[in-house]
C-alpha positions as CSV (number, residue, x, y, z in Angstrom):
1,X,50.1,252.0,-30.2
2,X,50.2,248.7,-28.5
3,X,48.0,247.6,-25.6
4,X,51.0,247.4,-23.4
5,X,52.5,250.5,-24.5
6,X,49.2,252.1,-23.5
7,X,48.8,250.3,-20.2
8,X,52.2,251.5,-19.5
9,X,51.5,255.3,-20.2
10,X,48.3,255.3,-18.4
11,X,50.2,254.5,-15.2
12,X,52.9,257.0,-16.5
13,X,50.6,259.4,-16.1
14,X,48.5,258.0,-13.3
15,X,52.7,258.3,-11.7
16,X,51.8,261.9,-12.5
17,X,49.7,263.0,-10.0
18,X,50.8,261.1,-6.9
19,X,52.1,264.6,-6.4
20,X,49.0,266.5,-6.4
21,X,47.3,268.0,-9.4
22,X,48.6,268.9,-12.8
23,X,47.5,270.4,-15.8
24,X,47.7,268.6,-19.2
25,X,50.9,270.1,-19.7
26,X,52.6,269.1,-16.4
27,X,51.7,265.6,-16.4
28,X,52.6,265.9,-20.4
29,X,56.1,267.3,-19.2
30,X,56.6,264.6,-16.4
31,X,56.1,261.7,-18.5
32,X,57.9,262.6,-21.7
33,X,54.4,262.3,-24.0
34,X,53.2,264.5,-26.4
35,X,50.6,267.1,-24.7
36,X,47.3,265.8,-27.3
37,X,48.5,262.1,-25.9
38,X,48.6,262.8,-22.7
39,X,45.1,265.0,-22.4
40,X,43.4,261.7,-24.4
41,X,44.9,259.3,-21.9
42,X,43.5,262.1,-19.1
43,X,40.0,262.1,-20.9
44,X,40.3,257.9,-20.5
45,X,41.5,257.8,-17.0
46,X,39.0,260.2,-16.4
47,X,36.0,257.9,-18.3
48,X,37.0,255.2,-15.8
49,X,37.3,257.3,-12.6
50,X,40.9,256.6,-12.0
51,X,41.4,260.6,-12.7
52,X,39.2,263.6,-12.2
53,X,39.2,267.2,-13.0
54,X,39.5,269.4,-10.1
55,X,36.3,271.6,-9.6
56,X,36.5,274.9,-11.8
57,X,39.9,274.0,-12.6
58,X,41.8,273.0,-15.9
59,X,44.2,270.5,-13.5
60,X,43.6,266.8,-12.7
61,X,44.2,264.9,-9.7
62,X,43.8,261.0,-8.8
63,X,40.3,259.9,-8.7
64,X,37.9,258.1,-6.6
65,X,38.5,254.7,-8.3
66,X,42.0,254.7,-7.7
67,X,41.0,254.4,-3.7
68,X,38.6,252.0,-4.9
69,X,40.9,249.5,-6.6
70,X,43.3,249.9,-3.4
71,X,41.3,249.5,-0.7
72,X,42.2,245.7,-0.7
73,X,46.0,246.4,-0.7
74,X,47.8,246.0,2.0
75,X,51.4,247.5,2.3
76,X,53.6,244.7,3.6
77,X,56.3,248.0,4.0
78,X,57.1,248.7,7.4
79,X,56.0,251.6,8.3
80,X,59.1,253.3,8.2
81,X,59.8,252.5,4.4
82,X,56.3,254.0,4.2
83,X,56.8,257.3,6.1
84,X,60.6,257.6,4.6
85,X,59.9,260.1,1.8
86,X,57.4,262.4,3.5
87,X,59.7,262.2,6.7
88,X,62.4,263.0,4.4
89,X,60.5,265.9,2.9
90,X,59.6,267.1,6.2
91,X,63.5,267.2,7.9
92,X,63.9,269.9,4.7
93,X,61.6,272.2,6.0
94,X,62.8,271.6,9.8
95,X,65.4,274.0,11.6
96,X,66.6,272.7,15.0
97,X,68.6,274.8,17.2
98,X,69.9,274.5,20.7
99,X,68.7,276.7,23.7
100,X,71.1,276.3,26.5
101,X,68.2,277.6,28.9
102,X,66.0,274.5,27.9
103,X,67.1,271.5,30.5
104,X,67.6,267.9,29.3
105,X,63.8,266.6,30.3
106,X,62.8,269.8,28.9
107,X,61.0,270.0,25.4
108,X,59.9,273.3,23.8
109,X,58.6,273.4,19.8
110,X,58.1,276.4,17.9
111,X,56.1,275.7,14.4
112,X,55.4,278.8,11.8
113,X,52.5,277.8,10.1
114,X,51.8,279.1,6.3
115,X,50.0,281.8,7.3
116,X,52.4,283.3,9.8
117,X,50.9,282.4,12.9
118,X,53.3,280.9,15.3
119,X,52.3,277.9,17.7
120,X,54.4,277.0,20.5
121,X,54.2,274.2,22.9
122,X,56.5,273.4,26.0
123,X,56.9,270.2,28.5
124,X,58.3,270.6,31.6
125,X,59.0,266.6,32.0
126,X,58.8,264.7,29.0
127,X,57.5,260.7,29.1
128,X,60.3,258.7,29.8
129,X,62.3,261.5,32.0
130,X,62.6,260.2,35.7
131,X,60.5,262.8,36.7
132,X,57.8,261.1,34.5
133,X,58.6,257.7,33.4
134,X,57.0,255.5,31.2
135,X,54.6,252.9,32.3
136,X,54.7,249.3,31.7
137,X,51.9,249.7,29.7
138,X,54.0,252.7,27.3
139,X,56.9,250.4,27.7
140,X,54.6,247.5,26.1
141,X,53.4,249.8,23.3
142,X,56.6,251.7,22.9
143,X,58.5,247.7,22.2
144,X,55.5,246.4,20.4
145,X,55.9,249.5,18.2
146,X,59.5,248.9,17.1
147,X,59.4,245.5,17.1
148,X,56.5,245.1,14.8
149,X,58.4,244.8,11.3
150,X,61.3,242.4,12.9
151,X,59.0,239.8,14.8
152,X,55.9,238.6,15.3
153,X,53.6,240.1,17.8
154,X,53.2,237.0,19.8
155,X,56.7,236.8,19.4
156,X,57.4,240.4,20.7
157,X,54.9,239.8,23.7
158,X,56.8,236.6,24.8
159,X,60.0,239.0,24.7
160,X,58.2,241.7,27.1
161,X,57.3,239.0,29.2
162,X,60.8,237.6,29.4
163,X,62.0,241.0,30.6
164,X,59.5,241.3,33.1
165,X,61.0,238.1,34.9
166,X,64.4,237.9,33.9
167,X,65.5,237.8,37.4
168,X,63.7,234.4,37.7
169,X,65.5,233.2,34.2
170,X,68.7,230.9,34.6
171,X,70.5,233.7,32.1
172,X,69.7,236.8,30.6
173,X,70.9,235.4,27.2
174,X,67.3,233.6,27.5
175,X,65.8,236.5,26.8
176,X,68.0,237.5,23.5
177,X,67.7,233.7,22.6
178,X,63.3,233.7,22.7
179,X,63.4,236.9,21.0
180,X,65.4,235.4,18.0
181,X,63.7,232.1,17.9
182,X,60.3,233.0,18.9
């Protein structure tokens, strides 16, 4: 077997468990490699850290040296790309439905947890209702938030403060044209 054909099934199975752990058959399974192959390239990844065997189990799961080697990276994703798949994963499990007796400004959320248990919470006024509206400081962090993977934050805080006098501004097409430009 070549060096690269090797590098590329160690991250094959490395792939593997991204989804939690998995026996040598599993990750065998999931990568298309005979099962002694895969529990040898296990046994390496496990020599080097980059895997480990959960305690008083068969199954393996990524290892300590995998946080190691990526505690440098830094995701230039934005954070929705990021949270996509789990967010994805998550609307799956959700059921929404519609109670008349709930008013607009109204939230109510009812979450079964895996045991059974049932925890609900309910707000009367929700931030942003005009019974309770946002601040200019949850305005600031509520733009800065939505803004960050389209513009700079200096850019975004010349934008807010734009807003804040755009009655002084010869147009309001000022504000729309510093928010493009920077």
């Amino acid at each position: 077997m070549s060096r690269v054909q090797s590098i590329e099934r160690a991250f094959a199975v490395l792939g593997a468990l991204t989804d939690g752990p998995a026996g040598v058959t599993d990750v065998a399974g999931r990568v298309g490699l005979p099962k002694s192959t895969a529990a040898r390239m296990l046994e390496s990844l496990q020599r080097e850290g980059a895997v480990e065997q959960v305690p008083g189990e068969t199954r393996y799961r990524l290892g300590p040296r995998i946080v190691t080697l990526s505690a440098g990276l830094r995701d230039t994703r934005g954070l929705v790309a990021i949270a996509h798949p789990t967010l994805v994963a998550l609307a799956k499990r959700v059921t929404a439905t519609v109670d008349a007796s709930i008013r607009e400004e109204q939230v109510q959320a009812s979450i079964t947890l895996r045991d059974g248990r049932t925890v609900r919470k309910r707000i009367e006024h929700a931030v942003g209702s005009l019974e309770r509206p946002m601040s200019d400081a949850d305005l600031d962090a509520k733009f800065l938030g939505l803004s960050r993977d389209v513009m700079p934050e200096a850019q975004a805080r010349r934008t807010i403060e734009l807003c804040r006098r755009i009655d002084a501004l010869p147009s309001a097409g000022d504000v729309a044209a510093a928010a493009r430009r920077g």
